[in-house]
N, C-alpha and C positions, 0 to 999 in steps of 0.2 A: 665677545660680549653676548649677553645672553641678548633674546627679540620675542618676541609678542607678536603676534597680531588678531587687531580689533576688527571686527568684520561688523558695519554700521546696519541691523536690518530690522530698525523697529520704526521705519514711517506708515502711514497707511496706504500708499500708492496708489492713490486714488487717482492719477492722471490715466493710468496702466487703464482703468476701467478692470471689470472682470468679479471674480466673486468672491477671489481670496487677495489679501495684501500681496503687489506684484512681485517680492522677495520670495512669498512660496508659489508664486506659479511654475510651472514644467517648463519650462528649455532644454530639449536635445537631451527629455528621458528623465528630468530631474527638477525640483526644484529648484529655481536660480538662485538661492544662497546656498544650496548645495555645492554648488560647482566652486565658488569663491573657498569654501571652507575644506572644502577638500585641496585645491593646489597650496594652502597654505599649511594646514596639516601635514602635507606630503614635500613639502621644502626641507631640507636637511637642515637649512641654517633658522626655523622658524620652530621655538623650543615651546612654545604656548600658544590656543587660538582662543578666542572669548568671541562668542557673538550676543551680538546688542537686540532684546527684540523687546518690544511693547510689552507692558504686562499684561498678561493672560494668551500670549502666542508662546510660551513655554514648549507647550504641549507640539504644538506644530513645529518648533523646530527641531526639538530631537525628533520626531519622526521622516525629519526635513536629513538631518544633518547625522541622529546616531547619538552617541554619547558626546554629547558637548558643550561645553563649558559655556552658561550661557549669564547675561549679566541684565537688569532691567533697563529701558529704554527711557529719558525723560520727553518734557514737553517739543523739545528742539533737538538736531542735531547735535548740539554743542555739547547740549544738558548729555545726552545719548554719548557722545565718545567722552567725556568728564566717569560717566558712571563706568565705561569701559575700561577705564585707567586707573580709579578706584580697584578693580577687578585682579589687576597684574602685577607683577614683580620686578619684570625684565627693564632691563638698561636701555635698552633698543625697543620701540614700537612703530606697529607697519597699522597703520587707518585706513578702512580699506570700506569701499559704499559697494552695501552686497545688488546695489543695482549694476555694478560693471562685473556680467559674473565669471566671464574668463576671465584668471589672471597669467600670465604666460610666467613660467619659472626665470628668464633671462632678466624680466623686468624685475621683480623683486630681487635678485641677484646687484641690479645694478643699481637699486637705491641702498639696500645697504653696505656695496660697498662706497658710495657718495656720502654717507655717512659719517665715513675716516676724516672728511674736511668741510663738512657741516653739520653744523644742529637743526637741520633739516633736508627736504628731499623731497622732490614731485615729478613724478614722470609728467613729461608736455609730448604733446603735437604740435607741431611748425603749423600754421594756418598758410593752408593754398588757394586756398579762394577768394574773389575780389570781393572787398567790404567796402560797401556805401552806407552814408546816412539819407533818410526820407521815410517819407511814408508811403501815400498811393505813387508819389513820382521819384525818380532817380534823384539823387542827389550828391552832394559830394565825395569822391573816393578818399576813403580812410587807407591810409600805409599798411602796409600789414608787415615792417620789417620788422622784427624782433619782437612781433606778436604770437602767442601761443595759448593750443587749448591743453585745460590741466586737468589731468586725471588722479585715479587711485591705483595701486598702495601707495599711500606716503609717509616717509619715514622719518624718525624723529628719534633724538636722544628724550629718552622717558621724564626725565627730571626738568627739561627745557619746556618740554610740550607742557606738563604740570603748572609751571610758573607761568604759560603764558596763559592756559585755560583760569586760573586763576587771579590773573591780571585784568582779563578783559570786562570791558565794562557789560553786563549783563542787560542793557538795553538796548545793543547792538547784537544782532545777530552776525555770525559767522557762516559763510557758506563751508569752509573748509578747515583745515586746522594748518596749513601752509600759512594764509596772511595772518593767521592770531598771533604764531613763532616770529615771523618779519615783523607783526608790530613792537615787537621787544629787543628788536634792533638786529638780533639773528640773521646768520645767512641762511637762504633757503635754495639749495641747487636746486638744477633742472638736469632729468636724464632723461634720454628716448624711454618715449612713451612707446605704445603698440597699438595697431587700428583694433586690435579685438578687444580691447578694452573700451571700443565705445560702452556709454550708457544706454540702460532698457527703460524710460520713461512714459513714451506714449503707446498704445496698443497695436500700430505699426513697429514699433522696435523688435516686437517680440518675432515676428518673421525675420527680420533680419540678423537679429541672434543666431536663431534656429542655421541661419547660413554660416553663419561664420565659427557656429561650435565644430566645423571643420569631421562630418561622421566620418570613421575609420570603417569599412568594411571588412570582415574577416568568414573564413571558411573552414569547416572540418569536417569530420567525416569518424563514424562508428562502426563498429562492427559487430554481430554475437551472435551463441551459436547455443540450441538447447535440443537435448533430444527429446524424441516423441517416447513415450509409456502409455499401457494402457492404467487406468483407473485415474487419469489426469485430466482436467479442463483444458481447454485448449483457448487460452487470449489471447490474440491478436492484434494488436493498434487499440488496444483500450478495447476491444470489443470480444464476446465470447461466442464462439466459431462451434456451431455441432461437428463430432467429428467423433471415430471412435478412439481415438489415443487423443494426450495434451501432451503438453511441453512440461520437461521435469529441470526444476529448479529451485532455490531456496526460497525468492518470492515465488510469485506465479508464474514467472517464466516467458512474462512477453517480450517473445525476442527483439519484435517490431519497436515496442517504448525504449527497452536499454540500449540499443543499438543507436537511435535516435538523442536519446538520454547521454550518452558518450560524445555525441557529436554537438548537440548544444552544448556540454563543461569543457571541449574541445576548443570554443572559439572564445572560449576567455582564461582559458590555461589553466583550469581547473581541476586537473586531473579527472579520475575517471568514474563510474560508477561504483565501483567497489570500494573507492577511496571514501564516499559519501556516506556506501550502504552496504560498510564489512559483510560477507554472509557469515561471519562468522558470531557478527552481532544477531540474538534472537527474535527479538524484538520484528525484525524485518523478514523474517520464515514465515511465506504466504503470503506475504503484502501486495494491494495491489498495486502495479507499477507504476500506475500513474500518478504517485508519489512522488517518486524517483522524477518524472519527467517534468512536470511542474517543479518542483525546488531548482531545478537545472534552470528552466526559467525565471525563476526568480532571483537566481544569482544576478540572471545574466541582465534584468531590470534595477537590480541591488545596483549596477555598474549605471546604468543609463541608458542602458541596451537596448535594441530590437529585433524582434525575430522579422526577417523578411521573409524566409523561405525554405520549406526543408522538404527533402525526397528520400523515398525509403521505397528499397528492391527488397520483396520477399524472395527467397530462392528455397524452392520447395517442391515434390511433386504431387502431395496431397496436402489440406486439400485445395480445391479451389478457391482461386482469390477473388477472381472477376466480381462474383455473387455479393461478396463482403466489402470490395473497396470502397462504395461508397459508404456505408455505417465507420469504415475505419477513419477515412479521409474527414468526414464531420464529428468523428469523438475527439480526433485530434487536433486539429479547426478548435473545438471548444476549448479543449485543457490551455491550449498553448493563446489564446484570444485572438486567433486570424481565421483571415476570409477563408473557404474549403480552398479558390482557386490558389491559395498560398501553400497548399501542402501536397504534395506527390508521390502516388503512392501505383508501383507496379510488382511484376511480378515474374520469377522464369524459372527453369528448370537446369539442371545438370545433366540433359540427356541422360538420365539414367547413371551418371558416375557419380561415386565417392557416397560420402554419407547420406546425402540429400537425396543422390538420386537414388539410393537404396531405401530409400523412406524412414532413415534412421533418425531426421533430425530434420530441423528447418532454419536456416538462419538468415541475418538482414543483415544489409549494409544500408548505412545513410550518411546523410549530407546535411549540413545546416547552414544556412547563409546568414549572417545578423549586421548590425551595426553599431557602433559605438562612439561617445561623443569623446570628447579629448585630442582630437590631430592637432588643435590649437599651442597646445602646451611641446 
């Protein structure tokens, strides 16, 4: 059966504090309704997504989100997933509050498939902590057997959920769309929930997001080689180096940037620089490279990425490096938006052997270290 899902993110979140509604604030490199829309995008069994936002946050969430399917927001919740479903086609919908913004693929797996023996569906957490009633003093312990906290996505046969949003009495607010299905006499299953699904509420939540988006680290490493000519500029790490020969190539030929440039598309499987920047395309004859290295970064921010760290060996025996490192290390510092002590930059020789040490050529190896959110899922 076909499924939907509605990702709920037109409140003002004003509990969040902050300067934008907490649905577009950054968690772990991204907009928190980014991260919800993307695991349900990338679900194989999830054939439509629709997110709900306020009118006139349009704007901000395709820039949030990309090209996506976006529906109006009303005064309530309620009103908000009503317009969502207005919106869809599918037999199956998943309601989803872009304030829980990991969603793990196992849990949406496992509400629809509860769905074969209900007209509804809510992941829960068992509640382990002891619950009393009082105020300033203790007071009596509350049971907590077959007590549970409820979370999102929750699933629904679309036709059901329909009748009951249109049943309920519109002077009663709904917190969820679980007890609106149960008041129509509906069974509502319960599946394991998942702790990454807490909610991001108060302006504490958001550090503990940030923990639990679970960053991936990843590493790689570039390589390139250009030879020297006379009647050539010679670029270096974004920077132009006197010298009587340059480096000969289709761009300008810094070998320091492509080398580097290879090893950040490295750490998100991006293939390589050639792949991005044909020489064969003209357009990119004399460019300068730090085109090339910035778009590599912005893949890798497009992902939710970070650069933590990158190092680059010149291997060359003219000319000297020492004089330049520091102009190179702060061009590069700038492009890439990290501290100088985040980037590493040396330098050595072939004793005299091979191309290099013949002074035919110069070339670089690098390394890039980054991060990436998603070990969650």
């Amino acid at each position: 059966m076909s499924v939907a899902a509605i990702i709920v993110a037109a409140g003002s979140g004003s509990r969040a504090g902050g300067a934008v509604p907490k649905q577009f604030a950054p968690i772990a490199g991204l907009p928190m309704v980014a991260h919800s829309w993307r695991a349900f995008a990338a679900h194989p069994a999830v054939d439509e997504v629709v997110v709900v936002v306020a009118s006139g946050q349009e704007k901000r969430a395709r820039d949030a989100c990309g090209p996506v399917r976006l529906a109006t927001g009303g005064a309530t919740r309620r009103e908000s997933v009503a317009n969502g479903l207005a919106a869809i086609s599918a037999e199956r919908v998943l309601v989803h509050d872009a304030a829980r913004p990991f969603v793990p693929a196992a849990v949406i797996d496992r509400v629809l498939a509860a769905l074969d023996r209900a007209a509804g569906v809510t992941p829960a957490l068992p509640l382990a902590d002891t619950l009393v009633r009082g105020d300033a003093t203790l007071g009596e312990m509350v049971r907590r057997d077959g007590l549970w906290r409820v979370q999102t996505p929750q699933g629904f046969d679309a036709a059901v959920l329909r009748r009951a949003h249109a049943a309920w009495d519109a002077a009663e607010e709904a917190t969820d769309d679980a007890q609106m299905v149960r008041r129509l006499g509906e069974v509502v299953a319960l599946v394991q929930g998942d702790p990454v699904l807490e909610k991001v509420t108060n302006p504490a939540d958001f550090a503990a997001a940030e923990a639990r988006a679970g960053w991936e680290w990843r590493s790689a490493t570039g390589f390139d080689v250009h030879r020297l000519e006379a009647g050539e500029e010679l670029w270096l790490g974004g920077v132009l180096i006197p010298h009587d020969r340059g480096l000969s190539g289709h761009s300008d030929a810094d070998v320091a940037l492509h080398a580097l440039t290879d090893a950040l598309l490295g750490t998100i499987a991006a293939g390589d620089i050639g792949t991005h920047f044909p020489p064969s395309d003209m357009q990119w004859k004399g460019a300068a490279s730090h085109q090339f290295l910035t778009h590599a970064a912005g893949l890798i921010a497009e992902r939710g990425g970070r650069i933590a760290f990158v190092d680059l060996t010149l291997i060359c025996e003219a000319p000297k490096i020492g004089p330049h490192r520091a102009a190179m290390q702060a061009r590069i510092a700038a492009l890439l938006d990290l501290s100088p002590d985040r980037v590493s930059i040396k330098a050595t020789t072939t004793e005299r052997l091979g191309f290099t040490g013949r002074g035919e050529g110069i070339a670089c190896q690098a390394s890039a270290t980054v991060r990436l959110p998603g070990a969650w899922t």
